[in-house]
N, C-alpha and C positions, 0 to 999 in steps of 0.2 A: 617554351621553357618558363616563361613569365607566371601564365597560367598556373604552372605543376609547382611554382616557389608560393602563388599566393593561394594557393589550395591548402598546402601543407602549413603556413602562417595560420590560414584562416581554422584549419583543423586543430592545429596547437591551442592557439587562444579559446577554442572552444574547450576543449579537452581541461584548460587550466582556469575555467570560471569557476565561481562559487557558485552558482547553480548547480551546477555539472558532480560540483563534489558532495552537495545535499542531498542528492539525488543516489549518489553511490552509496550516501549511507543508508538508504530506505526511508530517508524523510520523503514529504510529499509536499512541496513547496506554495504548490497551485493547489490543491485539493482544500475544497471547503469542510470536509470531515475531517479534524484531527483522530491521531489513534486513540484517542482516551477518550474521545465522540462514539467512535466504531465500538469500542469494546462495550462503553456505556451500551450503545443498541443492540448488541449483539446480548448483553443479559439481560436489557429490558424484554427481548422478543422471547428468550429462554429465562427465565426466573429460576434462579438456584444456579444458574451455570459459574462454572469456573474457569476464568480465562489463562488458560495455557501459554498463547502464543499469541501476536499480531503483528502481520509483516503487511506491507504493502505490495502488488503482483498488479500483475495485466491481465485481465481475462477478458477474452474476444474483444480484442482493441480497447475496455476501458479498464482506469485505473479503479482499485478496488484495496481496502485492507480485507486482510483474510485473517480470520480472527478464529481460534482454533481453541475449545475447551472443553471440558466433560461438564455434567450436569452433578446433582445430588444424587447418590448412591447409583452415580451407573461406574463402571469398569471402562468404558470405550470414548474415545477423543471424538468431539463433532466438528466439524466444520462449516462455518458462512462465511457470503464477502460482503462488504458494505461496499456500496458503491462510496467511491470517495466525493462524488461532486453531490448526488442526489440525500445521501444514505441511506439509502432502499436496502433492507436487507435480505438476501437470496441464500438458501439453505444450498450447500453443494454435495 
C-alpha cells in the first residue's frame, strides 16, 4: 500500500513540474534548435519559402520541429523536420 501512495505522490509532482507544463505547451526545453533556429533553416535550404507552421513532434524516437510552408508561386504546403538537437534538416 506504501508503494501504490508513493507511486501516485511521485506521479503528481511529476505531472505538476514546470518542465512538464513547457513541454505541454510545445516548447522544447532541452533542444538546442529553437523554433526561430528551425524555421530560419528550413528557408535557408528552401529560398522563397513561406513558413506556415512549426510545431515540435517525435519522429522515430527523435525530437524534431516540423516546419510546414509553401514556396514562391507554388499552390501546395511542403513539409521538413529539423532535427532539434543536430539541425539536420530532412524533407518529409
Amino acid at each position: 500500500m506504501k508503494k501504490l501512495a508513493t507511486t501516485i505522490l511521485a506521479v503528481s509532482v511529476l505531472a505538476s513540474s514546470p518542465l512538464l507544463a513547457q513541454m505541454k505547451k510545445g516548447d522544447a526545453p532541452s533542444a538546442a534548435i529553437t523554433q526561430d533556429k528551425a524555421q530560419a533553416l528550413a528557408v535557408q535550404k528552401y529560398p522563397g519559402a513561406k513558413v506556415i507552421n512549426c510545431k515540435m513532434d517525435t519522429v522515430k524516437g527523435t525530437s524534431v520541429w516540423v516546419v510546414t510552408f509553401n514556396r514562391t508561386g507554388a499552390n501546395l504546403s511542403e513539409k521538413v523536420s529539423v532535427d532539434a538537437q543536430t539541425g539536420k534538416v530532412t524533407k518529409m
